[in-house]
N, C-alpha and C positions, 0 to 999 in steps of 0.2 A: 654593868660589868661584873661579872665573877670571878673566881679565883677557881683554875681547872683543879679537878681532883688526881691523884696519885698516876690511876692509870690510864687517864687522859694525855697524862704529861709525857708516860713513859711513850705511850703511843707516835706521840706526836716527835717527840725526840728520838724516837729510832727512823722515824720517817724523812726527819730532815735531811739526817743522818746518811742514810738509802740514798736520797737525792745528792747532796754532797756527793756522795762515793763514785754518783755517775755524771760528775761533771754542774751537774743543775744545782751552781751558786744563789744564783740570783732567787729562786724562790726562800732559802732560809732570810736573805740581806731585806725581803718584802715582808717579810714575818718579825724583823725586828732585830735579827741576831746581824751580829757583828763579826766581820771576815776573819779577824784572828779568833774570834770563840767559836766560831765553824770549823776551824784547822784544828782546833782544841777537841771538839766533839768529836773527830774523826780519829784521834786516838784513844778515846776512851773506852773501855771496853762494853758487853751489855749488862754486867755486874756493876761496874759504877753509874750505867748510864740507870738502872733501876733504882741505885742509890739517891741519886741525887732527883729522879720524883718524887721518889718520899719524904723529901725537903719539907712535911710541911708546914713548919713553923717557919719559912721561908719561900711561901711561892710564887715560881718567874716567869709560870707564864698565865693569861690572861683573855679573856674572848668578851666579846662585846658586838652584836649584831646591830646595825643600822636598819630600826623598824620601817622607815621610808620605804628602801630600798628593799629589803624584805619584802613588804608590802606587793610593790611592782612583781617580783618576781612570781611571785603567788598567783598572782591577778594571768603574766603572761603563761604561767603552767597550767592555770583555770583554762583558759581559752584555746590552748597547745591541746588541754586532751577534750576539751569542748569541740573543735574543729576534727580529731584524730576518731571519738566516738561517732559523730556527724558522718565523715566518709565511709567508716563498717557500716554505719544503719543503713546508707545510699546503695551502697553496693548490693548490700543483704535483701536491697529492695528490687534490682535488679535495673539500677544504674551502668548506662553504657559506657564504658572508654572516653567517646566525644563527650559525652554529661561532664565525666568527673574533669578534662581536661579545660573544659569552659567553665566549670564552680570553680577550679583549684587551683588547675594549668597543670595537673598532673601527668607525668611522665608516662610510656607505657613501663619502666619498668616499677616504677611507683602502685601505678596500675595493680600490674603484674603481681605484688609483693602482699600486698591489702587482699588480693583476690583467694592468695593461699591461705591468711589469715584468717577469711571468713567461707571458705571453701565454697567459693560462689563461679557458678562457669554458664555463660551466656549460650543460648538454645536459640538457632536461627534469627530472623527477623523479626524485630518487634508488631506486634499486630494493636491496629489502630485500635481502639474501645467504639461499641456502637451507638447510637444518636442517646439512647437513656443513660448511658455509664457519662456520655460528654459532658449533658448537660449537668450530672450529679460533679463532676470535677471539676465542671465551670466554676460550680458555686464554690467548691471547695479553696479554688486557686486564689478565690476573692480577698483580698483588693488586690492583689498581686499583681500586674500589666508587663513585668519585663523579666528577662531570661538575667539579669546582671542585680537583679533584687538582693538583698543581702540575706533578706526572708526567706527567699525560695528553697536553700535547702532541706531547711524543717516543712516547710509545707509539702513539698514533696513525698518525705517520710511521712505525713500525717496523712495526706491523700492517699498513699500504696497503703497504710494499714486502715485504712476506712475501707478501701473501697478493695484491696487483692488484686492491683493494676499496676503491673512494674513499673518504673519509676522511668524506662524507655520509651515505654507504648505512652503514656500521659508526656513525653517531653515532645512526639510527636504533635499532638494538639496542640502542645504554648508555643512551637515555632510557628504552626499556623495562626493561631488567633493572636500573637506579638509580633513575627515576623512574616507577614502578608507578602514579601516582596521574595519572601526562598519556598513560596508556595507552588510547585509547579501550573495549577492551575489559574491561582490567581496572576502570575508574573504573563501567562499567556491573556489572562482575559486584557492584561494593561495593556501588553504589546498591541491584540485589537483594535484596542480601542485609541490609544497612539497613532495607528497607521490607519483609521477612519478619521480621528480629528486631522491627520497630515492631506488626507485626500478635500474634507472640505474646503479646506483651508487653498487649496490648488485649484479649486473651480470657485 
């Protein structure tokens, strides 16, 4: 714990001050000051309220930060612009709308907001990558297997700048190769083959 300096104090006591004047008690009564030294501060003028920061052979007020809790905070602002840098590089990579809303659950106007920031604007339909680019992204996407991975959005980023393959066109592969059953080709070969095993099953 410290002791604030002059124009800390002053600061801080015109602020209270401010609040006071608009009604908002309860923040000076959470800082410690007491409801009749609050009615007191409000008439004081900004001559004595200077005066009495430079109290200081006498100073009243005081700060003292809780490292724990500091700590957290730090960690959840780490990870706030960890996740905030992570959606600029997706989109910069030419991540669709569906993409960010299944990594993020992001809104369109969320969307919307990110897209102005990194001036990024979607050009027709994504186009699939050919049988040598697949199998270079296979490797890349390795060990990765599911679209809800918590890895997948840096890999992502790392495969569109290895390889200069929007991060759309390669999301088209990991539906297929993770989700087999929203593959229109695959969901008909099942159907066939459902309604073959229903026939033998009938004779």
């Amino acid at each position: 714990m410290i002791m604030i300096k002059s124009g800390f104090a002053l600061q801080t006591l015109l602020h209270v001050v401010r609040l006071a004047a608009k009604g908002d008690i309860k923040t000076a009564l959470n800082l410690g000051i007491k409801e009749h030294q609050i009615n007191e501060l409000l008439t004081l003028s900004s001559q004595e309220l200077h005066d009495m920061a430079n109290m200081s052979h006498s100073p009243f007020i005081k700060i003292e930060f809780d490292s724990d809790l500091l700590e957290t905070a730090l960690r959840i602002n780490e990870r706030h612009s960890h996740r905030r840098q992570e959606i600029l590089n997706l989109i910069r990579s030419g991540a669709s709308y569906p993409i960010m809303k299944h990594l993020y659950g992001m809104t369109n106007e969320e969307m919307s907001n990110f897209k102005k920031i990194t001036n990024s604007h979607q050009h027709g339909r994504p186009v699939k990558p050919d049988d040598e680019m697949q199998e270079q992204l296979w490797h890349l996407m390795q060990p990765i297997n599911s679209l809800d991975d918590p890895r997948l959005p840096g890999r992502l980023i790392d495969a569109h700048s290895e390889t200069g393959v929007k991060v759309s066109s390669i999301w088209i592969l990991l539906k297929e190769w993770w989700l087999p059953d929203d593959n229109p080709s695959n969901a008909e070969d099942k159907e066939n083959k459902e309604e073959s095993d229903s026939k033998e099953s009938c004779e």
